[in-house]
C-alpha positions in Angstrom: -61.6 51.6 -107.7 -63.4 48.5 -106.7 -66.1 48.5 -104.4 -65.9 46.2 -101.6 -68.7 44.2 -101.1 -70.8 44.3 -97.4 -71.2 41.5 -95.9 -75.2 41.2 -95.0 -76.3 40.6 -91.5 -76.9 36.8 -91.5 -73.0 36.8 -92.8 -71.3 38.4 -89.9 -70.2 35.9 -86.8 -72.8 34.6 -84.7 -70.4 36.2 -81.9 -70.5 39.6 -83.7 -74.1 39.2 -83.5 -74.5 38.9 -80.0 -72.4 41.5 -79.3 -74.8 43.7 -81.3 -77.7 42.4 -79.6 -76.4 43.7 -76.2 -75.6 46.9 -77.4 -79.0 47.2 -79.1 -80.2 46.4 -75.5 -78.1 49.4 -74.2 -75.0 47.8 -73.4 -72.0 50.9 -73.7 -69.6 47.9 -73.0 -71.1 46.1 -76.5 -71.5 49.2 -78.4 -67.5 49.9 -77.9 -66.3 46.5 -78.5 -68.2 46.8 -82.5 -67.2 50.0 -82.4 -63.4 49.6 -81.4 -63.0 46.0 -83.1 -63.8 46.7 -86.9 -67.8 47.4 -86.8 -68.3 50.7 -86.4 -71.7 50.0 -89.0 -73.4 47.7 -86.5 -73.0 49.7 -83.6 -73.8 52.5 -85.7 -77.2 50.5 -86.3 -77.8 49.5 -82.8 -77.9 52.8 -82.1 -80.1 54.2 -84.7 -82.3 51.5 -83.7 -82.5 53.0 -80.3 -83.9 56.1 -82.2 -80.0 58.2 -82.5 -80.3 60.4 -85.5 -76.7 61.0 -85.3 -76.1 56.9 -86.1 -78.8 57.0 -88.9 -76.9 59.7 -90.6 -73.6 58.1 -90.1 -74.9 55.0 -91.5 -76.1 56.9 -94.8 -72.9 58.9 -94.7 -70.6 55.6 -94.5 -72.5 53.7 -97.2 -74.9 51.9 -95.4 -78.3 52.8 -97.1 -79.6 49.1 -96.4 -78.9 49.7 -92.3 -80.3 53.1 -92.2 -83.6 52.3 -94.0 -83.4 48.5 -91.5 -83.6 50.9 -88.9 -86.5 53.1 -90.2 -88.4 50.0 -91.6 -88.4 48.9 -88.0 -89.6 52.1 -87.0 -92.7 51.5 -89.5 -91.4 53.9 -91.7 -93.3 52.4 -95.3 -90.7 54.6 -97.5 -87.6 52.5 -96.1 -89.9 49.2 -96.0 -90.1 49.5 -99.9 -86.4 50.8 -100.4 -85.3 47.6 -98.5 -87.9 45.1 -100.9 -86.9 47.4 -104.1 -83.4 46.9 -103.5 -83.5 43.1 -102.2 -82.6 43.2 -99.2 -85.7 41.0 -98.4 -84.6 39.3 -95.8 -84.2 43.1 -93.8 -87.3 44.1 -94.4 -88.7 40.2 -93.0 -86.5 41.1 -89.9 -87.8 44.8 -89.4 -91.5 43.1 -89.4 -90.2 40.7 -86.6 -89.0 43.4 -84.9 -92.3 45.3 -85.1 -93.9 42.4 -83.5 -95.3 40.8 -86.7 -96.0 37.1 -86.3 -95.4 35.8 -89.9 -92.6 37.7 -90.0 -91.7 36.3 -86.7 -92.6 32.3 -87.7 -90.8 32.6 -91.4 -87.4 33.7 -89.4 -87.9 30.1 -87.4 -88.7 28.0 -90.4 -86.1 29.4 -91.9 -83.3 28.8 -89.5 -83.1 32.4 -88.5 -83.7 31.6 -84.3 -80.7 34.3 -83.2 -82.7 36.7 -86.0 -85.6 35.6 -83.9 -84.5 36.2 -80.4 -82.6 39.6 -82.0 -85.9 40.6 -83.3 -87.3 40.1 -79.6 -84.7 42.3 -78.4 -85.6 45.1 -80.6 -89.1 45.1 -79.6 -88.4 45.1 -75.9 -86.2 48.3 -76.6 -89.0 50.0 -78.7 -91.7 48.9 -76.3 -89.7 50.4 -73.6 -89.2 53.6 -75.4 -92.5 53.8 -76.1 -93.7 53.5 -72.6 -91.1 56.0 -70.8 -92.4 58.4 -73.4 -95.6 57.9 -71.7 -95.2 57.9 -68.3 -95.6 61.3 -66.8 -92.9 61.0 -64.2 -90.4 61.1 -66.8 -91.8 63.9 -69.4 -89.5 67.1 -68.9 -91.3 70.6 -68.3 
């Protein structure tokens, strides 16, 4: 049986990307349209992004190890950091970085032509730095 080969992030349609963008922001409207229109893996990586567990395993139980340990790499997780440089998938663990907020990750994406990566990356640290401050704010913690 031969294996089909994944297309890599910077492969998929500029559209496609935007799409993913907004349902990494939160969009249900985005999410469904990956999820309805032949990419189940990207909206299964927004999600994990947005800290679903449920995503992260589907990703590792649908054959996407590289989007599973994207998502943890962007979570600082150094385990899936050195997976994704072991296993080339360099640019990933550039765009985790930029996602973390790390500026020479951050200037090689524009040098290099990567300005959606860029403004994807900004995206992803919005969400996080959003998650991170509801989980501080008192008003919202559960008794």
């Amino acid at each position: 049986m031969e294996r089909i080969r994944k297309p890599f992030l910077y492969e998929y349609d500029i559209k496609i990307l935007l799409a993913w963008e907004q349902a990494i922001a939160g969009s249900s409207d985005f999410f469904y349209f990956l999820l309805n229109n032949g990419f189940p893996e990207l909206a299964a990586l927004a999600n994990a992004i947005r800290g679903d567990q449920k995503a992260l395993k589907w990703l590792l139980d649908n054959h996407y190890p590289e989007f599973a340990a994207l998502s943890d790499a962007i979570d600082a997780e150094e385990e899936a950091m050195k997976w994704l440089i072991r296993h080339n998938y360099l640019f990933y663990a550039i765009f985790a970085d930029a996602c973390r907020g790390v500026q020479g990750a951050q200037r090689w994406l524009k040098k290099n032509g990567g300005d959606l990566f860029l403004r994807i990356a900004q995206t992803v640290y919005d969400v996080l730095r959003d998650q991170q401050d509801m989980s501080w704010d008192y008003h919202k913690i559960r008794l």
